[in-house]
C-alpha positions as CSV (number, residue, x, y, z in Angstrom):
1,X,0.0,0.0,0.0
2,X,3.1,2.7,1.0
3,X,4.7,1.9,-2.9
4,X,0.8,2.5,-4.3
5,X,0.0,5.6,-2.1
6,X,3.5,7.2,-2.7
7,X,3.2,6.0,-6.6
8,X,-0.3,7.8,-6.9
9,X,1.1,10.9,-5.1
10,X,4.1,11.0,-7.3
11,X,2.4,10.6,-10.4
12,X,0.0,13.6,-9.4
13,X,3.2,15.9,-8.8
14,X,4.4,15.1,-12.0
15,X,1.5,15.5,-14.4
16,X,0.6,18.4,-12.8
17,X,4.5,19.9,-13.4
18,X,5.2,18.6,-16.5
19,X,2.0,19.7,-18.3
20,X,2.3,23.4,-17.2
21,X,5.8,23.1,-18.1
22,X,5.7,21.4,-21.9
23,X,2.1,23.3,-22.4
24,X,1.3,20.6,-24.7
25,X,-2.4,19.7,-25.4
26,X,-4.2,16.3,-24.4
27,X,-2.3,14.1,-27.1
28,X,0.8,15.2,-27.5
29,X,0.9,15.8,-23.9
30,X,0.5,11.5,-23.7
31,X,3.0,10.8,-26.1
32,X,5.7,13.6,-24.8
33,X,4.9,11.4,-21.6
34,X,5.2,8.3,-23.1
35,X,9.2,9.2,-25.0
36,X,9.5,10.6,-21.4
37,X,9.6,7.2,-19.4
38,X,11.0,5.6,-22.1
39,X,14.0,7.6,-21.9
40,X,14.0,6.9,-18.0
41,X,14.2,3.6,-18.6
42,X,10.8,2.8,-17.0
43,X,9.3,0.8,-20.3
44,X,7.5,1.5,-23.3
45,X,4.6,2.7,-22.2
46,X,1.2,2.5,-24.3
47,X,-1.8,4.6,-23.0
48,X,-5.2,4.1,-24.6
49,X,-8.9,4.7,-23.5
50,X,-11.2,1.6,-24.1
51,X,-15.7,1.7,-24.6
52,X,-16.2,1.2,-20.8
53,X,-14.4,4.7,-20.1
54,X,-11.5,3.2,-18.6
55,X,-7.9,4.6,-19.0
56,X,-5.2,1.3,-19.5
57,X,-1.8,1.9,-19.4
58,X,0.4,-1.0,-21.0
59,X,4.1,-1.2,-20.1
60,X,6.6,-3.5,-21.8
61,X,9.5,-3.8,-20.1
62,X,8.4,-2.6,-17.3
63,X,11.3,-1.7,-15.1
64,X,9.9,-3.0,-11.8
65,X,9.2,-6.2,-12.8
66,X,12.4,-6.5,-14.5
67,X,14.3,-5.8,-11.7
68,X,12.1,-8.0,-9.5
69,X,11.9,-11.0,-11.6
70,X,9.2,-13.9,-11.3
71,X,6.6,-13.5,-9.2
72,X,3.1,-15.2,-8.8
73,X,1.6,-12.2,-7.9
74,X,1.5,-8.5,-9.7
75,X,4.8,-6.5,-8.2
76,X,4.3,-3.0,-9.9
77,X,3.0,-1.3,-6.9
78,X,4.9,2.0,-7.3
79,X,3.8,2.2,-11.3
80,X,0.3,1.2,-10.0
81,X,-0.2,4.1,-7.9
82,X,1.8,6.4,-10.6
83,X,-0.4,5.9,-13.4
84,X,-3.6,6.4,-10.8
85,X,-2.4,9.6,-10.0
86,X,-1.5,10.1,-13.9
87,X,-4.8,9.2,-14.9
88,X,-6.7,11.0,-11.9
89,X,-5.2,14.4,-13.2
90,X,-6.4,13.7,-17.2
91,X,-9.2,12.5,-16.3
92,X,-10.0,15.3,-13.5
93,X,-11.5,12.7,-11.2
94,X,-10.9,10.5,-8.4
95,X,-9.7,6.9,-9.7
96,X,-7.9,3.4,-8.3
97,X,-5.8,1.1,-10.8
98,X,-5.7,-2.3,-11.0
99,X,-2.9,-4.0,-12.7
100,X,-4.2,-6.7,-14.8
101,X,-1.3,-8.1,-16.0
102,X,2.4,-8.2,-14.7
103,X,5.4,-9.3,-16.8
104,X,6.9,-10.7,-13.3
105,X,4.1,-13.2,-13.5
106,X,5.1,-14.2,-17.2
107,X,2.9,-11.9,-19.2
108,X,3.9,-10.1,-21.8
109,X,3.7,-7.0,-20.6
110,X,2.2,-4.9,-17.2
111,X,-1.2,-3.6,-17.8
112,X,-3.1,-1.0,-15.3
113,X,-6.6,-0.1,-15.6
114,X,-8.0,3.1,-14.0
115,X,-11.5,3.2,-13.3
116,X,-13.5,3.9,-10.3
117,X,-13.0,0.5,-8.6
118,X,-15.3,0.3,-5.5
């Protein structure tokens, strides 16, 4: 919960920095975000909205999971709460994320939904 809670809080700081800063809108504010991490070494990160209004982030080589190795459960705490916090500032509401998928676990790649989970 402390790696999720401090994920989501850094993930609000940044949005909120970086998109005053680079002044970009909506779009090109997601893929200035996405060359971002990738540059940081965090994973290629893939950020779509699907019918049900959800926000899903997709990271391949995620590095969390990388560094942890194999798991049977999801490790990508921090990232979790990161892209909450990401997703709560473009979306201007309160949301939770679930990660779906975990390439610790063996799939191919860490998957976070945002959505108002109750």
């Amino acid at each position: 919960m402390l790696l999720y809670e401090t994920g989501k809080k850094a993930g609000e700081n940044w949005i909120n920095r970086f998109s005053k800063e680079w002044k970009l809108n909506d779009h090109m504010f997601i893929e200035a975000a996405q060359n971002f991490y990738a540059e940081l070494g965090w994973g290629k990160f893939d950020i779509k909205e699907n019918n049900a209004n959800e926000l899903i982030i997709r990271v391949e080589n995620s590095f969390i999971a990388r560094g942890y190795g194999e798991s049977d459960a999801a490790v990508c705490h921090f990232l979790r709460g990161y892209n909450a916090g990401l997703a709560e500032v473009l979306k201007r509401k309160y949301l939770e994320a679930c990660e779906t998928r975990c390439a610790a676990k063996g799939d191919d790649c860490c998957e976070f939904v945002m959505n108002r989970f109750e």
